[in-house]
N, C-alpha and C positions, 0 to 999 in steps of 0.2 A: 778259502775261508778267510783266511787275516787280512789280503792283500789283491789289488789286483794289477794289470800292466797301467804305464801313465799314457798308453795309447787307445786301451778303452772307453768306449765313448762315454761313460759313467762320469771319468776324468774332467772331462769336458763341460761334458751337460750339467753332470748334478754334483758342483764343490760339494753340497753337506752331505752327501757320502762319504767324505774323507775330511781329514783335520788338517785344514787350511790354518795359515795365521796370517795377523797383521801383516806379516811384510813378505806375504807371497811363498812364502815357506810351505810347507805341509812334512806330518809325520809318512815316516816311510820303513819298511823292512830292513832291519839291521841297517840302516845308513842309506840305501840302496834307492838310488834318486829313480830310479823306472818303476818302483813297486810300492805306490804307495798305500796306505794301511786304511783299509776298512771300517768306520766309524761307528757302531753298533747302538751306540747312545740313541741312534737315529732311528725310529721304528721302520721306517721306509726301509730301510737297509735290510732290516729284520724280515721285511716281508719280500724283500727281493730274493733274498739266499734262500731262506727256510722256511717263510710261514705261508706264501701263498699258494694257491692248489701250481700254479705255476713256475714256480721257484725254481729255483739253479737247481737246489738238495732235490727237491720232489720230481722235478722235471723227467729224471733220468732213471727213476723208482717206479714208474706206471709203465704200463704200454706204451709204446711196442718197443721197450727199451728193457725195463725192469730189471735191472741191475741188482746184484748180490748185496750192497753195501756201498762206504763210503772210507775214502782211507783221505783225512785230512792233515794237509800241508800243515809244517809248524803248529800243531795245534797247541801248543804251550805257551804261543805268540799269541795267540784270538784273542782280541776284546781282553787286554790287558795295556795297553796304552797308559803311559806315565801312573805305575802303578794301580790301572783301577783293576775292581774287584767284580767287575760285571760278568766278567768269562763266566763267574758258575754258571748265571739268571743263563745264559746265553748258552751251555751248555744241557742244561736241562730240558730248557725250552726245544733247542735241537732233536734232543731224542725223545721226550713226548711227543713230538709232529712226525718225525720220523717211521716210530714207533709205532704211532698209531695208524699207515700209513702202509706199513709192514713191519710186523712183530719179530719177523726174523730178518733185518734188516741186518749187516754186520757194519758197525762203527767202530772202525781203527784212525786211532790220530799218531804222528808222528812225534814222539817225546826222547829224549836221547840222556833223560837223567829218571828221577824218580816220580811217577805220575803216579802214586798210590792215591790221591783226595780224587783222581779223575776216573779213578776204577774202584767207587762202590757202588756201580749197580746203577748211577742214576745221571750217568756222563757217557762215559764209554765203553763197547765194550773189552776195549784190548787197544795197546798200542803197538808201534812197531818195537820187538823188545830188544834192543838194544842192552836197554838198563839191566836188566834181569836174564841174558842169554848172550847176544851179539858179544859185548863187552868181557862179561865172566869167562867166554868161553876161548873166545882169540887169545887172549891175557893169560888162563891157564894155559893153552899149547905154544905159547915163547911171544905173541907180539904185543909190544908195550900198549898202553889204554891208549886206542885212536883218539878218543876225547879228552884227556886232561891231558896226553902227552905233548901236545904243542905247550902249554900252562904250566906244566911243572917240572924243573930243569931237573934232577933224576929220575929215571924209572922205575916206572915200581916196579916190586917181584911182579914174575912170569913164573909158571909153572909152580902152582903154589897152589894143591891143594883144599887148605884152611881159607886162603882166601877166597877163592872161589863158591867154595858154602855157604859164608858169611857174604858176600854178594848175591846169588842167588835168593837164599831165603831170605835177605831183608827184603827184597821184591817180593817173592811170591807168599811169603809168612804173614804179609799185609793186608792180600786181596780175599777177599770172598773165593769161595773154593772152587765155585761155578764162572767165577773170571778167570783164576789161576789157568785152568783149560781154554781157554779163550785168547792168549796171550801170542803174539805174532810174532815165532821165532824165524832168526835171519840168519844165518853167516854171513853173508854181500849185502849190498844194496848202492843202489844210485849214486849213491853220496862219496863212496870210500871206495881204495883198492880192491878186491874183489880176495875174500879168503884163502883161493890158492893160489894168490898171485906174493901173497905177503913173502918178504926175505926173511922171515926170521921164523917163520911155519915150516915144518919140516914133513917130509913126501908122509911117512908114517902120522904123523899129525893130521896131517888134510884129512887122510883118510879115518883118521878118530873123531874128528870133526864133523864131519856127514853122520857115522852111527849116533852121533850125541843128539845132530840135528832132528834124527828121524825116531828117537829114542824119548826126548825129553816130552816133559809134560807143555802140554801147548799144542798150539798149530803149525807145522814145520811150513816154514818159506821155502823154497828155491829159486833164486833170482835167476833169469834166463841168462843161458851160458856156463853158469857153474857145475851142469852137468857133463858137459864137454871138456870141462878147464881151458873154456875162452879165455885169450891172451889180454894183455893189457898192459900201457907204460904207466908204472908207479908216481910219475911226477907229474902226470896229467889228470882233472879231472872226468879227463873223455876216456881214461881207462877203464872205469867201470860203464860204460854205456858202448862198447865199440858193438856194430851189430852182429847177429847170430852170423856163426859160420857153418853153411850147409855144408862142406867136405868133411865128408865122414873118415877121410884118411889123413884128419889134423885134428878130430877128437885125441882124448884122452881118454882112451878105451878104458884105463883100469881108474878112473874118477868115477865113469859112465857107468862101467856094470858095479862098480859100490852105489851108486845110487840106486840104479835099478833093484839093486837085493836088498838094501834097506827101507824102500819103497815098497818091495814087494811083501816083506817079513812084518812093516808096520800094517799093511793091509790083513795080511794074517792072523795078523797077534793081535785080540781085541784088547787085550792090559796096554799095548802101546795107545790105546786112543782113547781111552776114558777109566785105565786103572789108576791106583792111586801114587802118589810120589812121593818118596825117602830119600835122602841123600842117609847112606849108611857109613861113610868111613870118608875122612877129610885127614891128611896130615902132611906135612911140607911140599911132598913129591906124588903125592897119590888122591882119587878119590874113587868113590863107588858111590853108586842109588839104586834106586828099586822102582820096577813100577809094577804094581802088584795088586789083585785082587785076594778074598778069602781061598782060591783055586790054583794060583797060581803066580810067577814072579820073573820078571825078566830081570838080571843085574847087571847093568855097567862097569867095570872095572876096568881102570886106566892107572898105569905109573909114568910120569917124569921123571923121574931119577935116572942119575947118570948109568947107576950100577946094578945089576940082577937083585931083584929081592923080594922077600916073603909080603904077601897081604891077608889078615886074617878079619873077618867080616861077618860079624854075626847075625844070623837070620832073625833070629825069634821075637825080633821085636816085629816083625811083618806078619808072620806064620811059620807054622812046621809043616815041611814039605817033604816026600819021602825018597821022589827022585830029581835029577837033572842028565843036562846036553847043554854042551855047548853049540850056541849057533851063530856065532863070529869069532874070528881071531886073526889078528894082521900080525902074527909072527910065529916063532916054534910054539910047537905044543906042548905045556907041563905037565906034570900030573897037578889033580885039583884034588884036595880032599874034602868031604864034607860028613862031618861025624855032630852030634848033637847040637844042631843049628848053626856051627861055623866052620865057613869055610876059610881052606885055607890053598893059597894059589903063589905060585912063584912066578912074577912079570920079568921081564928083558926090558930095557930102555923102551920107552913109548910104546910100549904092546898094549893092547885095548883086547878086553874080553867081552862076551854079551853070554850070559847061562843062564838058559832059562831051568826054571824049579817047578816039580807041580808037583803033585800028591799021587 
């Protein structure tokens, strides 16, 4: 969408596609002299990507192609060249042709900070969420912010609770409630290390991380290989892209059958896939949420803390429920109590609980 290669015959044939200057110059992608940037100003342009029945967008949306959707590179780069402001016209326009074209089209852009003005309803519908899941969720289980940690010479808290609530819901607090579900939750992707490869994620964390993934409100990602815990060198970019490895006797059988059971338990549990979402308890070392309908309630409970200790969590701001089970737990078993809508649970270092509640 923002850019294309400078070996494209476009490059060639048609300069006012791209912002040429005086002295042979042209704008280009982050700096990046092979990828030069997309001119939109241009209606030509407009009707080569998106508007005509043949287009790049449409091309791959009809017969005998018909693709699910479209998941756009940088889209926080589009049609903003030296400040302008045309990306909305440009966005809108996209998914009215889109849209109408196929109504259930799915349109995810790529945004790595806060795209709240690109998700009400009339841009996108989800981006890759980094901002609001990827980010909050590495950064709560120990690894510093992949994105402002090259930017900013201390790290921030890890394992911090509060913060993590407060990141979250400035994201999803934002969106329409029928986006909020729509939202493209990652642990990995192309771009970065791969979440069980991080040094500072810990074996019990990984596996907290996949229930959060398969748990949270959203569309759970699984980048290929993370089911296996595909290897990878941390200093290279080719760590995250190394290809699948079919020997099933260099998986990572217990990454594997965690996915598989929480794959299987979201398929089950229809509150994992359109019940509602609470964060109920946030404090230095600890958090808890709910996903809940009037019938029933899964709860997440996780502590970071170095030392054994109590969490008490009260229900009744979601419902009164009469019983529970628990159906995860990645360490010893406590006792749980739950007497007049709160519960109360004692955690071990990095223990993750899932109880589900019903009536």
């Amino acid at each position: 969408m923002n850019h294309t290669g400078d070996t494209h015959h476009w490059f060639k044939e048609k300069r006012d596609f791209y912002y040429f200057y005086d002295d042979e110059n042209y704008e280009s992608w982050c700096g990046v002299k092979s990828l030069p940037v997309l001119k939109y100003e241009n209606p030509e342009v407009r009707n080569a990507i998106y508007k005509d029945e043949k287009s790049v967008l449409k091309y791959w949306l009809t017969e005998p192609y018909c693709i699910d959707g479209w998941r756009f590179d940088v889209g926080h780069y589009t049609a903003k060249v030296k400040g302008s402001t045309i990306y909305r016209e440009i966005w809108r326009e996209i998914r009215r042709e889109l849209k109408t074209l196929n109504k259930d089209a799915y349109l995810i852009a790529e945004h790595w900070t806060d795209a709240e003005e690109y998700l009400q309803g009339d841009m996108w519908d989800s981006i890759m969420n980094y901002f609001g899941f990827f980010r909050p969720v590495r950064k709560y289980l120990g690894e510093n912010d992949l994105f402002t940690g090259w930017k900013i010479k201390n790290p921030m808290k890890t394992k911090n609770g509060i913060n993590f609530s407060k990141e979250v819901m400035q994201h999803f607090a934002r969106l329409p409630y029928i986006i909020q579900g729509m939202q493209f939750n990652l642990l990995s992707s192309h771009d970065v290390h791969r979440f069980h490869n991080s040094p500072t994620i810990s074996r019990k964390n990984i596996l907290t991380g996949i229930v959060m993934l398969l748990t949270f409100i959203g569309i759970p990602c699984i980048y290929y290989g993370d089911e296996i815990g595909l290897e990878g060198d941390l200093g290279d970019l080719s760590n995250c892209r190394y290809p699948f490895n079919w020997d099933e006797k260099k998986w990572d059988k217990e990454i594997y059958e965690t996915y598989k059971r929480l794959i299987a338990l979201r398929r089950k549990e229809k509150v994992l896939i359109d019940g509602s979402f609470k964060i109920l308890t946030a404090d230095d070392s600890s958090i808890s949420y709910a996903r809940f309908n009037e019938d029933e309630a899964i709860i997440f409970i996780n502590s970071q803390d170095k030392e054994e200790r109590t969490i008490y969590i009260p229900l009744l701001t979601i419902g009164d429920f009469n019983n529970f089970e628990v159906i995860f737990n990645n360490g010893e078993e406590s006792e749980i109590a739950y007497e007049n809508g709160l519960i109360v649970v004692n955690l071990k270092p990095e223990q993750t609980y899932l109880i589900k509640f019903y009536r």
